[in-house]
C-alpha atoms as an extended CHARMM CRD file, in Angstrom:
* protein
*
        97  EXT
         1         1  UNK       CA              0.0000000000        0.0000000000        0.0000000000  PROA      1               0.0000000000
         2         2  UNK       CA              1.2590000000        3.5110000000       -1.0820000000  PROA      2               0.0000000000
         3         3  UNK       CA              2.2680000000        5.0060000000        2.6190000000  PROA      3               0.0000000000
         4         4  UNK       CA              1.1490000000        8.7450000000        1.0160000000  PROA      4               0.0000000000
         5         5  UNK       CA             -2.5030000000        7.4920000000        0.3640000000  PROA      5               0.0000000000
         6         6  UNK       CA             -4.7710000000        7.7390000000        4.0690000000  PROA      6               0.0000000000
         7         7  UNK       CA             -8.0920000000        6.8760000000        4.6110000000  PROA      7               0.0000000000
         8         8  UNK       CA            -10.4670000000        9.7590000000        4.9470000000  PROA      8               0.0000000000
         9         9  UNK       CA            -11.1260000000       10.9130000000        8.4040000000  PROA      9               0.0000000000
        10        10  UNK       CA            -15.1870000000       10.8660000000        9.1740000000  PROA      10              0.0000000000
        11        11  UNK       CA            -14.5850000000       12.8770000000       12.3190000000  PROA      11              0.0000000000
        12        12  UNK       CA            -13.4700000000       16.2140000000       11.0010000000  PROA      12              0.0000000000
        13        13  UNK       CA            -13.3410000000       19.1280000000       13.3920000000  PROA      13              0.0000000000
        14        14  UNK       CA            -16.7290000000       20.2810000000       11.1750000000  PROA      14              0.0000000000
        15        15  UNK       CA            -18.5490000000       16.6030000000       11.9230000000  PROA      15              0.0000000000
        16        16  UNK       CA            -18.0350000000       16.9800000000       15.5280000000  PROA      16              0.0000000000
        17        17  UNK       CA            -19.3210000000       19.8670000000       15.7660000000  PROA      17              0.0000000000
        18        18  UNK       CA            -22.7120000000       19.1720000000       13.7670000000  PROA      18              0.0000000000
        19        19  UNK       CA            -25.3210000000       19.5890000000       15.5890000000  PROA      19              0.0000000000
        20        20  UNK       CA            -29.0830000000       18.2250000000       15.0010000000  PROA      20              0.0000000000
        21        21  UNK       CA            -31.7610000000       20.8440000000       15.1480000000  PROA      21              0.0000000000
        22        22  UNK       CA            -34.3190000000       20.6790000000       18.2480000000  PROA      22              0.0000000000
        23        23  UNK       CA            -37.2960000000       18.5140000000       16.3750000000  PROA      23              0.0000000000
        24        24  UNK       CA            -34.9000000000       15.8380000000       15.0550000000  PROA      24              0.0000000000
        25        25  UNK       CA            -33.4680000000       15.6120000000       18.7550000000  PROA      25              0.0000000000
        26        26  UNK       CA            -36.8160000000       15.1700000000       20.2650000000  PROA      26              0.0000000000
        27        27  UNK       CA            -37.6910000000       12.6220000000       17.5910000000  PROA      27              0.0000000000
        28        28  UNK       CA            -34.5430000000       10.6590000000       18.0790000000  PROA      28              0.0000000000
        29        29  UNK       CA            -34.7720000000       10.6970000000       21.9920000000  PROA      29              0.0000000000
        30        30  UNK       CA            -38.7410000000        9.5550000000       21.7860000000  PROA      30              0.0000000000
        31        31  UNK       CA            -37.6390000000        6.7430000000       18.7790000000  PROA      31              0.0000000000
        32        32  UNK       CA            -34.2760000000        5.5000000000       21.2310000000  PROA      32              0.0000000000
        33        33  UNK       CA            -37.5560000000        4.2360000000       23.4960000000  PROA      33              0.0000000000
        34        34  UNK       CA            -39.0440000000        1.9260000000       21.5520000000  PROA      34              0.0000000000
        35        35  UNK       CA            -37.2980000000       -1.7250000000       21.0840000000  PROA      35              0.0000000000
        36        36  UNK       CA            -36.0490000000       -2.3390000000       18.0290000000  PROA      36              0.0000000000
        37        37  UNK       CA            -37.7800000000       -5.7000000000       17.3750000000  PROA      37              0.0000000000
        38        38  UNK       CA            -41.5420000000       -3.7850000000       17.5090000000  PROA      38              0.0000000000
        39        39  UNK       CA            -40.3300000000       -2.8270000000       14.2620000000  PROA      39              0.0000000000
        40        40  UNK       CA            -39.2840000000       -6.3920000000       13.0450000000  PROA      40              0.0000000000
        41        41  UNK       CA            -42.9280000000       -7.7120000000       14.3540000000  PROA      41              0.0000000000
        42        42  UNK       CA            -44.7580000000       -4.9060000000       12.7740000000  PROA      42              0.0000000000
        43        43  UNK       CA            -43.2850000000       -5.8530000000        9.5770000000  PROA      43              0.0000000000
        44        44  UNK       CA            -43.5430000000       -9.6810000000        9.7730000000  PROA      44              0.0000000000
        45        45  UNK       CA            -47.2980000000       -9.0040000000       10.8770000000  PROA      45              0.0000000000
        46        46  UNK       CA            -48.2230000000       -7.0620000000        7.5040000000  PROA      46              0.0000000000
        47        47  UNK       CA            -46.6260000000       -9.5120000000        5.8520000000  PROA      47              0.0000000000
        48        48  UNK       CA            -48.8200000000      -12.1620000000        7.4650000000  PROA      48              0.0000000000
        49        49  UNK       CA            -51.7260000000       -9.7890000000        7.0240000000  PROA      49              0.0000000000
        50        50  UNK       CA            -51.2830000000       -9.1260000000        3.6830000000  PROA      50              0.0000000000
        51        51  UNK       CA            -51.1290000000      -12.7420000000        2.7480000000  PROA      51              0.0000000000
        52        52  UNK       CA            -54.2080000000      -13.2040000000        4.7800000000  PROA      52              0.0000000000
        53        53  UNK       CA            -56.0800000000      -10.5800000000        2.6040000000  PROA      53              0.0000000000
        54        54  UNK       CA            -54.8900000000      -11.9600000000       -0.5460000000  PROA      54              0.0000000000
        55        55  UNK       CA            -55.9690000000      -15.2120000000        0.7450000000  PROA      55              0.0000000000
        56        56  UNK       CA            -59.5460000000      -13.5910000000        0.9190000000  PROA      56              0.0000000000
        57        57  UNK       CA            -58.9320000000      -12.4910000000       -2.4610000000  PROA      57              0.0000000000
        58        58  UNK       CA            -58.7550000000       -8.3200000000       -1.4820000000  PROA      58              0.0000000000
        59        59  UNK       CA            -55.9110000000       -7.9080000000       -4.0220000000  PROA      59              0.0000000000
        60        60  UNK       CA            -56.2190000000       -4.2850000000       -3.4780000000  PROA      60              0.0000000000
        61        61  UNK       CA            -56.0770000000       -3.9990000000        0.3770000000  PROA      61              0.0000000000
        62        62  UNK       CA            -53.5540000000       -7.1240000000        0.2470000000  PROA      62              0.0000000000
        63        63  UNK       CA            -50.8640000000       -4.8250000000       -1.6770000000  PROA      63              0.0000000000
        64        64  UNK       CA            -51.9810000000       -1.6490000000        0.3350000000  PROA      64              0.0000000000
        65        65  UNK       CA            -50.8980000000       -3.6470000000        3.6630000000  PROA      65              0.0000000000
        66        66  UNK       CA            -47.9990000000       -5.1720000000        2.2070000000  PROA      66              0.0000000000
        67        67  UNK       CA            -46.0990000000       -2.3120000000        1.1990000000  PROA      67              0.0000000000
        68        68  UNK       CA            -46.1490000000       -1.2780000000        5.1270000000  PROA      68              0.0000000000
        69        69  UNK       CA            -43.1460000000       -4.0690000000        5.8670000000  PROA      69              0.0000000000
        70        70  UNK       CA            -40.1990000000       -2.2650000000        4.0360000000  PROA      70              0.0000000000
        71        71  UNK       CA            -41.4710000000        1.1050000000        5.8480000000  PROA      71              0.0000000000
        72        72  UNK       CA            -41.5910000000       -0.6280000000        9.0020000000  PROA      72              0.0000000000
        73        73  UNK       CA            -38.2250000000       -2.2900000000        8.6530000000  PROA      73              0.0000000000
        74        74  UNK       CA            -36.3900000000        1.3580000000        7.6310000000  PROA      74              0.0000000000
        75        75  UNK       CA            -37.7770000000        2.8030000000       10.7070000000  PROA      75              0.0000000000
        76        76  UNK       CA            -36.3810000000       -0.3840000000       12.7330000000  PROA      76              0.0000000000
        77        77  UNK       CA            -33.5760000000        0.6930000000       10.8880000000  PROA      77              0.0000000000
        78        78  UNK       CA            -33.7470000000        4.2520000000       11.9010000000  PROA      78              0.0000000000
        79        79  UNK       CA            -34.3210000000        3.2240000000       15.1820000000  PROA      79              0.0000000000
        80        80  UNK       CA            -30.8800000000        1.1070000000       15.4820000000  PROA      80              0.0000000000
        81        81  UNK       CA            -28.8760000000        3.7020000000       14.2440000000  PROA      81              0.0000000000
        82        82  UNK       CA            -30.3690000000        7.0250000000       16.5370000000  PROA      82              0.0000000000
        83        83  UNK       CA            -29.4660000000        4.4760000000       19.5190000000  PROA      83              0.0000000000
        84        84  UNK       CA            -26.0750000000        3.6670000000       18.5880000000  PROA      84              0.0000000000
        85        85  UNK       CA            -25.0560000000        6.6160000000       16.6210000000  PROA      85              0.0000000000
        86        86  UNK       CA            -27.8880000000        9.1520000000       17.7380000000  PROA      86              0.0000000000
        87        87  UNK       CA            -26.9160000000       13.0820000000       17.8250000000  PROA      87              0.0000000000
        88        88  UNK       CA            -26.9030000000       12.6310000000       21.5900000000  PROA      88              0.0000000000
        89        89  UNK       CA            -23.1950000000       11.2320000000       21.2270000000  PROA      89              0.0000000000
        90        90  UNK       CA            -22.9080000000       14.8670000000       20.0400000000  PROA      90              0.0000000000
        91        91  UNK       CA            -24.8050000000       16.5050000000       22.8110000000  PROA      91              0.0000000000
        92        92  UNK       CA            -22.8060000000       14.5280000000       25.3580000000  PROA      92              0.0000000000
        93        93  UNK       CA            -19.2250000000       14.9080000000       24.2420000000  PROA      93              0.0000000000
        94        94  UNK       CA            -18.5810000000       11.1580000000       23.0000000000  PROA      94              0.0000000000
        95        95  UNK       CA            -18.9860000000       12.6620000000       19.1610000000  PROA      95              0.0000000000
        96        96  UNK       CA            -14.8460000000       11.4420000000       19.1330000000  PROA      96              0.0000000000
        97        97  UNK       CA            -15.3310000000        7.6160000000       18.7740000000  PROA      97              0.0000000000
């Protein structure tokens, strides 16, 4: 490896001092409460239900509840990431790790 070529630093003076706005924070602190597998049981559950409406041939509603799982699995998603890497690490002076 070429000893001149570095990796790019991700926490630049500017990224640590990045701060969310107030809503965002208040979002983030309310989402850090909920476990992360509601998520995961939402989405298996409109999968299930979705199935179940097809089965009772209601194509329409079938698709409508379907389409909820990969919404409910970003938010899980969402949810994982504001508790590990939330902007309270910022707030509380651990925005270095």
């Amino acid at each position: 490896m070429n000893p001149t070529m570095t990796r790019p630093s991700f926490q630049t003076g500017e990224a640590a001092q990045h701060s969310e706005g107030p809503v965002a924070r208040t979002i983030e602190q309310q989402t850090a409460k909920l476990p992360s597998d509601l998520f995961l049981w939402g989405a298996l559950g409109s999968i299930g239900g979705s199935l179940l409406l097809y089965a009772m041939d209601r194509k329409h509603d079938a698709l409508f509840v379907g389409q909820w799982a990969p919404t409910l699995l970003i938010l899980g998603l969402y949810n994982k990431i504001v508790k590990v890497a939330g902007s309270d690490r910022v707030h509380n002076g651990v925005a270095g790790m």
